[in-house]
CHARMM-style PDB file with segment names, atoms N, HN, CA, C and O in Angstrom:
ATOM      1  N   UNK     1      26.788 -27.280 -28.145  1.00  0.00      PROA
ATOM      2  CA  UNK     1      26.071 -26.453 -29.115  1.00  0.00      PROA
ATOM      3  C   UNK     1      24.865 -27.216 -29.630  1.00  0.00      PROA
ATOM      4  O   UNK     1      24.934 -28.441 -29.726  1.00  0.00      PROA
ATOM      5  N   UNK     2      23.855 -26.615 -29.938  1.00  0.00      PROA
ATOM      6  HN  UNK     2      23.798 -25.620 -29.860  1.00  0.00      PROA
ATOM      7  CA  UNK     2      22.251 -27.228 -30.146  1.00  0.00      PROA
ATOM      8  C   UNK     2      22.949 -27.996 -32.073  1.00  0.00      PROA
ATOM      9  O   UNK     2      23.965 -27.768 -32.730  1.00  0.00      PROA
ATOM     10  N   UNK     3      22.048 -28.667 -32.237  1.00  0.00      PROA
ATOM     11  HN  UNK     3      21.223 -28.852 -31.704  1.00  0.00      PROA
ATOM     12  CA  UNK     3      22.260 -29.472 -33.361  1.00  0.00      PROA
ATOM     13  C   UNK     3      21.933 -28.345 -34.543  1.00  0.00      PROA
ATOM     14  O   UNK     3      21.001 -27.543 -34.491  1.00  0.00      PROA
ATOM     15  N   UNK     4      22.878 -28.460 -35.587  1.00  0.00      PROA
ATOM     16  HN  UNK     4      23.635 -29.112 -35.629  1.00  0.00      PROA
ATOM     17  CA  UNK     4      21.777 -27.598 -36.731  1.00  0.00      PROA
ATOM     18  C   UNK     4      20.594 -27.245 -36.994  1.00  0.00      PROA
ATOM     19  O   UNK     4      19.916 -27.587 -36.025  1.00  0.00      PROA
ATOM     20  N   UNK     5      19.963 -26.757 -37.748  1.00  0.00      PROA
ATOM     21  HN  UNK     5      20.513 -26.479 -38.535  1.00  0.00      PROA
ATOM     22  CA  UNK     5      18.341 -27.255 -38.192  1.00  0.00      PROA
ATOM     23  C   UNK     5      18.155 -27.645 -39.597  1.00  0.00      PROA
ATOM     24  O   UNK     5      18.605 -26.847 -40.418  1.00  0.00      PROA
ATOM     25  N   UNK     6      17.618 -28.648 -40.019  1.00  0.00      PROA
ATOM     26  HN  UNK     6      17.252 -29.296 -39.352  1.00  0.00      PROA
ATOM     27  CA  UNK     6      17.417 -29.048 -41.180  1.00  0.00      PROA
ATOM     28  C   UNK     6      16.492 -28.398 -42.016  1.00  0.00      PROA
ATOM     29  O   UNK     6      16.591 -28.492 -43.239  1.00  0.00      PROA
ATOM     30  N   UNK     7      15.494 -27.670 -41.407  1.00  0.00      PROA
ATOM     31  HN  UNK     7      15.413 -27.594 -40.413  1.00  0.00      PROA
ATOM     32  CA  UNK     7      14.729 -26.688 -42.072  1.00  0.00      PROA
ATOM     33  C   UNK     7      14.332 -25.510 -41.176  1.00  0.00      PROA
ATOM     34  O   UNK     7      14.058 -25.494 -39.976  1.00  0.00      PROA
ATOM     35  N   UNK     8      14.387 -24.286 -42.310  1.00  0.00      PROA
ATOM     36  HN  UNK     8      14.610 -24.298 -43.285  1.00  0.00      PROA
ATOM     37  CA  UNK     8      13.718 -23.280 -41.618  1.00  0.00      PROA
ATOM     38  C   UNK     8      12.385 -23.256 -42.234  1.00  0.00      PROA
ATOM     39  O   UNK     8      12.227 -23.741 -43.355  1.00  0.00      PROA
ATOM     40  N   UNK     9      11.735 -22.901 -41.795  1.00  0.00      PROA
ATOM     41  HN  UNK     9      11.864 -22.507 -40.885  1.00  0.00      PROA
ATOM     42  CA  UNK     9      10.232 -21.954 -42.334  1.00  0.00      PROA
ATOM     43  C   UNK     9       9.899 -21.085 -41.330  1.00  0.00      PROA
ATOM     44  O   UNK     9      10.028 -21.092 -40.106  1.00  0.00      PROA
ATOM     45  N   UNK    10       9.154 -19.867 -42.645  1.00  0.00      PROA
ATOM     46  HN  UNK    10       9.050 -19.861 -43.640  1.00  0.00      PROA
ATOM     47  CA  UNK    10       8.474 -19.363 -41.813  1.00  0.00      PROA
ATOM     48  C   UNK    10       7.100 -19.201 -42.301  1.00  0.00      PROA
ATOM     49  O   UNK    10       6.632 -19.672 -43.337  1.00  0.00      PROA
ATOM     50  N   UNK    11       6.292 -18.199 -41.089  1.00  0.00      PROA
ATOM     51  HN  UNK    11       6.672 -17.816 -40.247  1.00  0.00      PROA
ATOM     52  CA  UNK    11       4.542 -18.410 -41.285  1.00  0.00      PROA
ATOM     53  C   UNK    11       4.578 -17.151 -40.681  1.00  0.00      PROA
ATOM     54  O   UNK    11       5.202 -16.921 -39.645  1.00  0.00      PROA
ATOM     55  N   UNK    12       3.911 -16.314 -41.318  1.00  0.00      PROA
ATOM     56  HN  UNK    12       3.404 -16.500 -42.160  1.00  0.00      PROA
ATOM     57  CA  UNK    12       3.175 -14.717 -41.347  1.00  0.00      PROA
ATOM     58  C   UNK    12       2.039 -14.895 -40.233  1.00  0.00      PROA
ATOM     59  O   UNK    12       1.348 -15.907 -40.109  1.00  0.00      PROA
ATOM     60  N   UNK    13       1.966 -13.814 -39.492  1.00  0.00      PROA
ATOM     61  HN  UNK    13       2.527 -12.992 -39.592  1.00  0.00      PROA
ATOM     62  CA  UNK    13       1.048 -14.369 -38.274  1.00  0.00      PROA
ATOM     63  C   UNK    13       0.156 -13.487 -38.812  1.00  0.00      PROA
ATOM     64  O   UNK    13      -0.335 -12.792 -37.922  1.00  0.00      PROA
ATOM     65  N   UNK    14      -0.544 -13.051 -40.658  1.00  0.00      PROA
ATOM     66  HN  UNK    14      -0.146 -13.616 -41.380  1.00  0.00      PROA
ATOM     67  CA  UNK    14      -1.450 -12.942 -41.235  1.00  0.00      PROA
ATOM     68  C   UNK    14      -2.073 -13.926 -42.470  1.00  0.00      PROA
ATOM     69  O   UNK    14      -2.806 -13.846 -43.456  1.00  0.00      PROA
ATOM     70  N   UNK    15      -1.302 -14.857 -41.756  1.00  0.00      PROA
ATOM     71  HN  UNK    15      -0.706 -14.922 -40.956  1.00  0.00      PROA
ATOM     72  CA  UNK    15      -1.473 -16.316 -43.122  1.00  0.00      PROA
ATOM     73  C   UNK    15      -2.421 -16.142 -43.125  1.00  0.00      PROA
ATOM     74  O   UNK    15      -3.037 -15.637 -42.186  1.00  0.00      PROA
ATOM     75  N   UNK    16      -2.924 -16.523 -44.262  1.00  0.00      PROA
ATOM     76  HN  UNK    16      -2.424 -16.933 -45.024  1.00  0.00      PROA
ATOM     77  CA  UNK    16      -4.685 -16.790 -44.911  1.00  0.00      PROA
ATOM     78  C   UNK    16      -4.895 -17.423 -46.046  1.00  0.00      PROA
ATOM     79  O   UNK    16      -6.016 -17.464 -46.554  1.00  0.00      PROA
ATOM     80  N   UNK    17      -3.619 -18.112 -46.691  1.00  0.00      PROA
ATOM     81  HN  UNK    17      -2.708 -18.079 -46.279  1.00  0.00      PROA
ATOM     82  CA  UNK    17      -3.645 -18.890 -47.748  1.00  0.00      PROA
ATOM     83  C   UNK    17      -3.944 -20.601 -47.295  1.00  0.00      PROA
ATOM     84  O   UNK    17      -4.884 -21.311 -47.653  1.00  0.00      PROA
ATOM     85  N   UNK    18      -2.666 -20.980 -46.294  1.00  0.00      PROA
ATOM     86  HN  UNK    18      -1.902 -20.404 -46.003  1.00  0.00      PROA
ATOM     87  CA  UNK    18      -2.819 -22.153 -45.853  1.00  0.00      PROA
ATOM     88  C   UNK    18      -3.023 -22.067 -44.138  1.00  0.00      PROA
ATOM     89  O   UNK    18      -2.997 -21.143 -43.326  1.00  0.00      PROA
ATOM     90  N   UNK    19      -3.245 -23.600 -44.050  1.00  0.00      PROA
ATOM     91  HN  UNK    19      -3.266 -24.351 -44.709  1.00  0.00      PROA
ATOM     92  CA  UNK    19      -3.867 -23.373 -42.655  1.00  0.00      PROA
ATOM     93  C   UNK    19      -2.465 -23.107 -41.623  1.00  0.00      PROA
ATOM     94  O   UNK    19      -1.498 -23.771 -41.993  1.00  0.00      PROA
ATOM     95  N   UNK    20      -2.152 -22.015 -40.073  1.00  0.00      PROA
ATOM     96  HN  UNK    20      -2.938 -21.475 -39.772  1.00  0.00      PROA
ATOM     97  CA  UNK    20      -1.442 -22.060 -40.051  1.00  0.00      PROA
ATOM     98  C   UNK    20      -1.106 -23.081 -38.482  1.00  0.00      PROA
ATOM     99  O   UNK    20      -0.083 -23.214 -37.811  1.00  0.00      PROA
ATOM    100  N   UNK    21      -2.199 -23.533 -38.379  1.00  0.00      PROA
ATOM    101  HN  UNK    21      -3.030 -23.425 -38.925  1.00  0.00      PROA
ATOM    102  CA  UNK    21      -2.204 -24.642 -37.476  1.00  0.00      PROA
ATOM    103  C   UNK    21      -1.608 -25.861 -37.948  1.00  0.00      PROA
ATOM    104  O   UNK    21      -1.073 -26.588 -37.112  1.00  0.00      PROA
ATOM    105  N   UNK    22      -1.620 -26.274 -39.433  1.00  0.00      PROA
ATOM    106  HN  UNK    22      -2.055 -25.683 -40.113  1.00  0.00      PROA
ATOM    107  CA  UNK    22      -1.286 -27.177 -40.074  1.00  0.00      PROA
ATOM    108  C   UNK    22       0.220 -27.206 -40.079  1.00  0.00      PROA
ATOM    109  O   UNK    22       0.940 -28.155 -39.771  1.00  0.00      PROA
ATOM    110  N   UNK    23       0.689 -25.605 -40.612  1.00  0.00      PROA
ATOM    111  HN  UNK    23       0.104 -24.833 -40.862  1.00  0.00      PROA
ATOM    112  CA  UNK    23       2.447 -25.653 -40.195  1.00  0.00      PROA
ATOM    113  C   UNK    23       2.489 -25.859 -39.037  1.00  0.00      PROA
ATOM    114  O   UNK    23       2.819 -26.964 -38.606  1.00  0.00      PROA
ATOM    115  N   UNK    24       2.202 -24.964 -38.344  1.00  0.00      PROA
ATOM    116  HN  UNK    24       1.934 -24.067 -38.694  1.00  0.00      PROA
ATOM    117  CA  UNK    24       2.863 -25.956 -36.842  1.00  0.00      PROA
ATOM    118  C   UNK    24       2.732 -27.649 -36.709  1.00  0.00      PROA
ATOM    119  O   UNK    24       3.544 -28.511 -36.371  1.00  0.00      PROA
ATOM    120  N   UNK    25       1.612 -27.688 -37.051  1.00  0.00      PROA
ATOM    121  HN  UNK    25       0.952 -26.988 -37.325  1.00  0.00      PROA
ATOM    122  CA  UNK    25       1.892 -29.417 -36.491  1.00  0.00      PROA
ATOM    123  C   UNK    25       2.939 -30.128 -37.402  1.00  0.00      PROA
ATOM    124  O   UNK    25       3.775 -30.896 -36.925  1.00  0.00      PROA
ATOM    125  N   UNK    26       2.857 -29.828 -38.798  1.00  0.00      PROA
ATOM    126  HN  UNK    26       2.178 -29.204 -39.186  1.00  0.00      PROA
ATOM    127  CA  UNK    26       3.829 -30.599 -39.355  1.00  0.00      PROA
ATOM    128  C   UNK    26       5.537 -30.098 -39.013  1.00  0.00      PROA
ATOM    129  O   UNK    26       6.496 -30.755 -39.418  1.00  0.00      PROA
ATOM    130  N   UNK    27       5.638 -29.125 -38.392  1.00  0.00      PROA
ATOM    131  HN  UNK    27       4.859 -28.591 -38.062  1.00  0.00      PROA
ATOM    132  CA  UNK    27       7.103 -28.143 -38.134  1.00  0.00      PROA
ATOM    133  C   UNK    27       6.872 -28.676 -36.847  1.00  0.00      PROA
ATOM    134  O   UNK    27       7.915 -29.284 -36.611  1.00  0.00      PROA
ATOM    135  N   UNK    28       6.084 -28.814 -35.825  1.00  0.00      PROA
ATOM    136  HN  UNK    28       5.236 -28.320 -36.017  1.00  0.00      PROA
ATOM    137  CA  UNK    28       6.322 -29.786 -34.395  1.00  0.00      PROA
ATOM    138  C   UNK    28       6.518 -31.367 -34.338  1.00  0.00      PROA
ATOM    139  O   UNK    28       6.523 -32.007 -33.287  1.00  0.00      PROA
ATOM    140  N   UNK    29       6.684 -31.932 -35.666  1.00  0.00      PROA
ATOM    141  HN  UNK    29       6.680 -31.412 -36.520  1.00  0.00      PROA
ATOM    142  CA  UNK    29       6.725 -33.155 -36.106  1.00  0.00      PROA
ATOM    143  C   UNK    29       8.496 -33.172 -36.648  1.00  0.00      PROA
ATOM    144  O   UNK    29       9.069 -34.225 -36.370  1.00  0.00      PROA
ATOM    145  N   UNK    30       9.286 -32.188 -37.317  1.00  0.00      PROA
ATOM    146  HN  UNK    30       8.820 -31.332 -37.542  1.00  0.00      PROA
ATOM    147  CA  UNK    30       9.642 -32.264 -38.047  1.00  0.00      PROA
ATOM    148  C   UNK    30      11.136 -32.198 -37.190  1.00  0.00      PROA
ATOM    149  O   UNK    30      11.381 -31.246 -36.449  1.00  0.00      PROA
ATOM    150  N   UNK    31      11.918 -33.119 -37.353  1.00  0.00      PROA
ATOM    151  HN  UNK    31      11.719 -33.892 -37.955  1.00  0.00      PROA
ATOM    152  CA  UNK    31      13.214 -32.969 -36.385  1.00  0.00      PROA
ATOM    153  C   UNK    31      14.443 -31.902 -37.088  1.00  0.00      PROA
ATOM    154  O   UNK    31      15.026 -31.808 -38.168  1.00  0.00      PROA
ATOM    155  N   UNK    32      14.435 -31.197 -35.787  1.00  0.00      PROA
ATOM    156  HN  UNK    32      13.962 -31.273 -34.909  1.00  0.00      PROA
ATOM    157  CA  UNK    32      15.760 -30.003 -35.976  1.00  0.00      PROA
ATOM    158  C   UNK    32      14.985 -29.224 -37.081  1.00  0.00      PROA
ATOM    159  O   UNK    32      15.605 -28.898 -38.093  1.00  0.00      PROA
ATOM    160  N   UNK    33      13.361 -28.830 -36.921  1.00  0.00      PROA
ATOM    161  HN  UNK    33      12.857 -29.095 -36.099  1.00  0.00      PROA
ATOM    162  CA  UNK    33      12.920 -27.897 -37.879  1.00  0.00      PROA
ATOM    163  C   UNK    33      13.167 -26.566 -37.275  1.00  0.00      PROA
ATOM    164  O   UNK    33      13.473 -26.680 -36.088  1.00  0.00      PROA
ATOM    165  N   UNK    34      13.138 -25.467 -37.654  1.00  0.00      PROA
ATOM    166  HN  UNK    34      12.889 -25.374 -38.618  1.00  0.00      PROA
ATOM    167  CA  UNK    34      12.398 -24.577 -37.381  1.00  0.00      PROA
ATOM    168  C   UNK    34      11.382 -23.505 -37.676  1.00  0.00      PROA
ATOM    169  O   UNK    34      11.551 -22.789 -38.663  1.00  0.00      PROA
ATOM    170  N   UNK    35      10.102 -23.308 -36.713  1.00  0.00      PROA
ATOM    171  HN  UNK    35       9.964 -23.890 -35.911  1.00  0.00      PROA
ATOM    172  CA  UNK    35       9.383 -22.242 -37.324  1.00  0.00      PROA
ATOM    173  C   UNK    35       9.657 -20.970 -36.715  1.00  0.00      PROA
ATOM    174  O   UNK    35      10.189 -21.051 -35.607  1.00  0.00      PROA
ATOM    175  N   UNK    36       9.379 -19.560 -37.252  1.00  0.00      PROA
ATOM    176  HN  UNK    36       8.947 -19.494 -38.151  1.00  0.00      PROA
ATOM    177  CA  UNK    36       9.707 -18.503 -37.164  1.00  0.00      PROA
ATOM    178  C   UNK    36       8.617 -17.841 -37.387  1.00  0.00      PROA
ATOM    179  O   UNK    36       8.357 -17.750 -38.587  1.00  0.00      PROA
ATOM    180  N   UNK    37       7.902 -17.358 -36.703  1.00  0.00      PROA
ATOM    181  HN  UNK    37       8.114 -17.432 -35.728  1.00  0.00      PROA
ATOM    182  CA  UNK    37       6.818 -16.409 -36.837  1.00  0.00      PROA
ATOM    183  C   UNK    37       7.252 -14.913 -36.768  1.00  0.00      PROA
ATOM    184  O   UNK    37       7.902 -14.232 -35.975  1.00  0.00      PROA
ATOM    185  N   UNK    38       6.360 -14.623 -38.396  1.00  0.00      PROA
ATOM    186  HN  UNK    38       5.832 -15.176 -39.041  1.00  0.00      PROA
ATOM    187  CA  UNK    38       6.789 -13.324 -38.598  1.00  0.00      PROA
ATOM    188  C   UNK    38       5.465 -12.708 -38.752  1.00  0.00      PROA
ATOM    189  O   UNK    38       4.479 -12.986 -39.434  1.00  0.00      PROA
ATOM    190  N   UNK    39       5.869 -11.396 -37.549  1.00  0.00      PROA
ATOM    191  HN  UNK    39       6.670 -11.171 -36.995  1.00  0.00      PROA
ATOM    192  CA  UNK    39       4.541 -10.763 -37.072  1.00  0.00      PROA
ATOM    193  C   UNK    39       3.544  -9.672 -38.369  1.00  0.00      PROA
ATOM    194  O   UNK    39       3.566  -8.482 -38.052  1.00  0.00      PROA
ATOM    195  N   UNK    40       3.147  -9.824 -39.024  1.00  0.00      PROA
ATOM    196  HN  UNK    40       3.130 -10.790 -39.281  1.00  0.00      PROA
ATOM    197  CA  UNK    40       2.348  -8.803 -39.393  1.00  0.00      PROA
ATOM    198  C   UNK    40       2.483  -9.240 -41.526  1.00  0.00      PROA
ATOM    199  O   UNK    40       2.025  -8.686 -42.525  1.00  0.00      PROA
ATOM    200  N   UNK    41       3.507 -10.704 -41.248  1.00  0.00      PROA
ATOM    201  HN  UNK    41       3.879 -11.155 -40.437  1.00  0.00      PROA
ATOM    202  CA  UNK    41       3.531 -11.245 -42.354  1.00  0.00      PROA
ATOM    203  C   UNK    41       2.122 -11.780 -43.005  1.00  0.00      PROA
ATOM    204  O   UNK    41       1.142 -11.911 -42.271  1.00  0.00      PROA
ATOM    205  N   UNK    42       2.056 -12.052 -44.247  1.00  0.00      PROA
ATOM    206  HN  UNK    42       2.852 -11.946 -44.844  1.00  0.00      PROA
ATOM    207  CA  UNK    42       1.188 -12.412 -44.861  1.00  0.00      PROA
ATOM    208  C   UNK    42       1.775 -14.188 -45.509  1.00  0.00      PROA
ATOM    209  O   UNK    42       2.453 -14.992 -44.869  1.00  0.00      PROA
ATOM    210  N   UNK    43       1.202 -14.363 -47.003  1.00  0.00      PROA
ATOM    211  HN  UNK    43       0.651 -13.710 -47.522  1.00  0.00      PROA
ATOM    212  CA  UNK    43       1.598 -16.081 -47.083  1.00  0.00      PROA
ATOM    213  C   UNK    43       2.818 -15.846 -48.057  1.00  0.00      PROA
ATOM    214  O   UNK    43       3.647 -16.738 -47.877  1.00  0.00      PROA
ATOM    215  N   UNK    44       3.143 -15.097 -48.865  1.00  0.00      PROA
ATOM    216  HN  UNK    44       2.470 -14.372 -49.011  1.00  0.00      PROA
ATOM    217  CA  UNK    44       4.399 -14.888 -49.269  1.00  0.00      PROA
ATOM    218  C   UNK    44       5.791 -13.755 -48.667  1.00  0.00      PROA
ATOM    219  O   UNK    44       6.112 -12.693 -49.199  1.00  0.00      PROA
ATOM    220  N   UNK    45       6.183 -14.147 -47.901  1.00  0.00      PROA
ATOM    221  HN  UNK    45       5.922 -15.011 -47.469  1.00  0.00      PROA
ATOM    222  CA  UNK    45       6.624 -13.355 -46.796  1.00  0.00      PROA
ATOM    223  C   UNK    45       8.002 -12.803 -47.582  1.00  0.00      PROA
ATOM    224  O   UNK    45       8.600 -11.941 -46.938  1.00  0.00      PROA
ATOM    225  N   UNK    46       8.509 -13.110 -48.677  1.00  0.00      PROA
ATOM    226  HN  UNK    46       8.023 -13.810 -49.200  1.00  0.00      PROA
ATOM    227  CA  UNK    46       9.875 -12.750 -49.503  1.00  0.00      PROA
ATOM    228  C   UNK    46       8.903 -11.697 -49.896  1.00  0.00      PROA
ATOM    229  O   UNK    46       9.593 -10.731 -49.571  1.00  0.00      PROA
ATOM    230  N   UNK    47       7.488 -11.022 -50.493  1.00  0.00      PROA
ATOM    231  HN  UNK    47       6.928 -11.807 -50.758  1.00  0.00      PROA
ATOM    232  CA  UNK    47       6.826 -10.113 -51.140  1.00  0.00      PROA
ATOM    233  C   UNK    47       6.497  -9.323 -49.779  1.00  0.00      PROA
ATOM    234  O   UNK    47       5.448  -8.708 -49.589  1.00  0.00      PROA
ATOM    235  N   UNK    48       7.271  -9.405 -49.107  1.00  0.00      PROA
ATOM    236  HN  UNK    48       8.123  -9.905 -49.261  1.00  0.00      PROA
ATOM    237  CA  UNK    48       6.391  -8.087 -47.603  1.00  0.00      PROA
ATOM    238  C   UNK    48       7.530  -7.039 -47.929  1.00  0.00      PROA
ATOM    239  O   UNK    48       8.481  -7.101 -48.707  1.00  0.00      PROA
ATOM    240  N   UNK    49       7.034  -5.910 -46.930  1.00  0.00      PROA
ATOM    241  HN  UNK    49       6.261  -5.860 -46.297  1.00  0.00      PROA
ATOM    242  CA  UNK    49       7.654  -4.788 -46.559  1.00  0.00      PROA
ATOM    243  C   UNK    49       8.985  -4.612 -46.432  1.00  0.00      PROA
ATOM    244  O   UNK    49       9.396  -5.505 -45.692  1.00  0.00      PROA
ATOM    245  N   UNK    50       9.799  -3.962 -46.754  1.00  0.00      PROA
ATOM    246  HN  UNK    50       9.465  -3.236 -47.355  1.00  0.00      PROA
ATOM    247  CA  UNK    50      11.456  -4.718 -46.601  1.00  0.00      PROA
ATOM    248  C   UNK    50      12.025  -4.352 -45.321  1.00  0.00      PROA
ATOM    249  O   UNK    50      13.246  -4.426 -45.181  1.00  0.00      PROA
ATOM    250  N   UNK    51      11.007  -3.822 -44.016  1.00  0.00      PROA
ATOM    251  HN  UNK    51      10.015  -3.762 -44.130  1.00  0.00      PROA
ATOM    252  CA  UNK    51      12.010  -4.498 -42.759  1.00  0.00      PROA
ATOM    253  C   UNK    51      11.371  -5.685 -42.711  1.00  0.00      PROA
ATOM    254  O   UNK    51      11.708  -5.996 -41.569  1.00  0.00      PROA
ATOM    255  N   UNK    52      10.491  -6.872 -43.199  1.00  0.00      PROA
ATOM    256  HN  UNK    52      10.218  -6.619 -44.127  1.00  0.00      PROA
ATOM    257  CA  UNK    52      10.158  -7.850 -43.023  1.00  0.00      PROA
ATOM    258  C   UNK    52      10.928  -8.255 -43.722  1.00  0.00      PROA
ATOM    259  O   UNK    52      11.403  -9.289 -43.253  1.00  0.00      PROA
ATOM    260  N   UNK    53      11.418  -7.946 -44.820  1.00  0.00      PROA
ATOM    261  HN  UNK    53      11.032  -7.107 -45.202  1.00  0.00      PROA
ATOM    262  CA  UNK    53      12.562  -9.219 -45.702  1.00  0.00      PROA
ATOM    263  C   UNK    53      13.504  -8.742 -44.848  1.00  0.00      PROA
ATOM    264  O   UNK    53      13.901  -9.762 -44.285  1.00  0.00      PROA
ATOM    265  N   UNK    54      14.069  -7.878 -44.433  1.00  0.00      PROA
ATOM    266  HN  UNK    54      13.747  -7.049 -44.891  1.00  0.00      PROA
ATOM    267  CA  UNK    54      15.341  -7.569 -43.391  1.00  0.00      PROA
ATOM    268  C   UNK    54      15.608  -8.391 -42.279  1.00  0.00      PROA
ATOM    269  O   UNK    54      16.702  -8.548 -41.737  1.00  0.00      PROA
ATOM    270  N   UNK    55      14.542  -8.899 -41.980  1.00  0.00      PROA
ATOM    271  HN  UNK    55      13.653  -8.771 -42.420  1.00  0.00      PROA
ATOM    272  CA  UNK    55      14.464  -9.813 -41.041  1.00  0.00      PROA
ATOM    273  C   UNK    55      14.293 -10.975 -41.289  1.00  0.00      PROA
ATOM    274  O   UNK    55      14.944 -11.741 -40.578  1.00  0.00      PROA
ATOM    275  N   UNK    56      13.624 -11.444 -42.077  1.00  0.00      PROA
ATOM    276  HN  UNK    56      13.096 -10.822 -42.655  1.00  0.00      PROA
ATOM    277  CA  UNK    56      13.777 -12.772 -43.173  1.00  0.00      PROA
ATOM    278  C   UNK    56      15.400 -12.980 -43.322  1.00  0.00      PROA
ATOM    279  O   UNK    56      16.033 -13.989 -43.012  1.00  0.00      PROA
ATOM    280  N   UNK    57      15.761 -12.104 -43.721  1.00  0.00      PROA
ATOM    281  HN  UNK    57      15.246 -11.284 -43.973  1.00  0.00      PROA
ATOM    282  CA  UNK    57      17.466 -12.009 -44.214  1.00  0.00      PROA
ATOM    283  C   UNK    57      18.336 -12.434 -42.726  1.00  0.00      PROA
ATOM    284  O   UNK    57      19.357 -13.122 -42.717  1.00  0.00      PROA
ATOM    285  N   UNK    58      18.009 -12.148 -42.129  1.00  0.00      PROA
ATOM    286  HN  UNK    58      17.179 -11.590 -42.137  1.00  0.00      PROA
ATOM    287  CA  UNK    58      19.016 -12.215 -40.990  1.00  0.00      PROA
ATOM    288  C   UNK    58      18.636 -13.160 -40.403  1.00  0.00      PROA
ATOM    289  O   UNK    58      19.485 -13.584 -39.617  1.00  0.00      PROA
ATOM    290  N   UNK    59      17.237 -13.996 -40.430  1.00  0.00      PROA
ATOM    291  HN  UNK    59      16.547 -13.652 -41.068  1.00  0.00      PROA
ATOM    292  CA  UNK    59      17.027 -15.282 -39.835  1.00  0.00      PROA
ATOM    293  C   UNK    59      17.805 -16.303 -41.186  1.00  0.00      PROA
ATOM    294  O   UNK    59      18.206 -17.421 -40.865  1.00  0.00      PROA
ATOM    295  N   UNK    60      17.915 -15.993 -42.156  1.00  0.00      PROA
ATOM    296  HN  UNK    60      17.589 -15.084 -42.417  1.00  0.00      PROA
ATOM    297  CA  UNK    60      18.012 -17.020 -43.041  1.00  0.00      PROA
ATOM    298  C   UNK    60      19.710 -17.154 -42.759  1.00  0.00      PROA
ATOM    299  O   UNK    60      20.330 -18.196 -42.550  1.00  0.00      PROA
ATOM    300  N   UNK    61      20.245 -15.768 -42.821  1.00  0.00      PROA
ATOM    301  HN  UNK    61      19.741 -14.921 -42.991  1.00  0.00      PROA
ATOM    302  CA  UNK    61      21.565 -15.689 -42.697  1.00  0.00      PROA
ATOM    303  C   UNK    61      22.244 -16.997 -41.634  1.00  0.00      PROA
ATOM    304  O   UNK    61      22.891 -17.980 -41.994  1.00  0.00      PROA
ATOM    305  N   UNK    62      21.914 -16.675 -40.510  1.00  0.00      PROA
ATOM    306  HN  UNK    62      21.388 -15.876 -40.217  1.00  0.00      PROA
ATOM    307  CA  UNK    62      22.217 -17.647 -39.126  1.00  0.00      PROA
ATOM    308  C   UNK    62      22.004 -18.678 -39.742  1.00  0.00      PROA
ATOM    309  O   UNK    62      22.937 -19.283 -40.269  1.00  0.00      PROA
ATOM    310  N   UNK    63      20.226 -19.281 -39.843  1.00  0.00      PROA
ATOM    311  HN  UNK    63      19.468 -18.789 -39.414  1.00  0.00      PROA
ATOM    312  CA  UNK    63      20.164 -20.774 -40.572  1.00  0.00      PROA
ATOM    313  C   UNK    63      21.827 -21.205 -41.096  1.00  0.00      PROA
ATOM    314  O   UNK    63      22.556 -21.894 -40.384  1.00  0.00      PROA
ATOM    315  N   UNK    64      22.202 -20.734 -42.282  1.00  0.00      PROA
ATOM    316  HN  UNK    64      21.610 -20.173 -42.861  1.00  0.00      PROA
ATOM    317  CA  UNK    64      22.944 -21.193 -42.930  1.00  0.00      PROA
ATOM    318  C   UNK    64      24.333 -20.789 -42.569  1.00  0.00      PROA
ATOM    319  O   UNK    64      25.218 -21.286 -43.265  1.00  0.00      PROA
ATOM    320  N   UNK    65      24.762 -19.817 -41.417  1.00  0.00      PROA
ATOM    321  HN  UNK    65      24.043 -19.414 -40.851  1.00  0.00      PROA
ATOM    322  CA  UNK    65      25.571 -20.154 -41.031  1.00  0.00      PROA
ATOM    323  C   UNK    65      26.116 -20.996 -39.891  1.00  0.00      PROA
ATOM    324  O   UNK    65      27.161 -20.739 -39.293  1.00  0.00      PROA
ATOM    325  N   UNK    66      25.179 -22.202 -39.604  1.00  0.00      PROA
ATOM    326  HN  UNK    66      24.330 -22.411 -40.090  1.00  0.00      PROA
ATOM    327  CA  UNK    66      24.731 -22.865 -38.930  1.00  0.00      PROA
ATOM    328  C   UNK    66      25.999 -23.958 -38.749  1.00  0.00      PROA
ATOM    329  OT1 UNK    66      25.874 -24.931 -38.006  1.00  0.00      PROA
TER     330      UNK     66
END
């Protein structure tokens, strides 16, 4: 079985607050991270549309039942 992950994040593939080249490199640095790109997200992705938190929810769910 793959190792846990020590972090999730995710990044809105409408970020425009921070850079989102910057998450990746620091989340391709980051051991047993993971990133999750969420399509049509913006930079606070808990404030989107609620099939986007629906899906937030069910990635977070797994994370932690990890």
């Amino acid at each position: 079985a793959p190792a846990p992950h020590d972090c999730l994040c995710f990044l809105g593939s409408n970020e425009s607050i921070v850079s989102k080249q910057a998450v990746r490199r620091v989340m391709g640095k980051w051991p047993n991270g993971l990133l999750v790109d969420i399509d049509g997200a913006q930079h606070e992705v808990l404030m989107e549309q609620p099939h986007v938190i629906e899906q937030l929810w069910l990635e977070i769910d797994a994370h932690l039942a990890e």
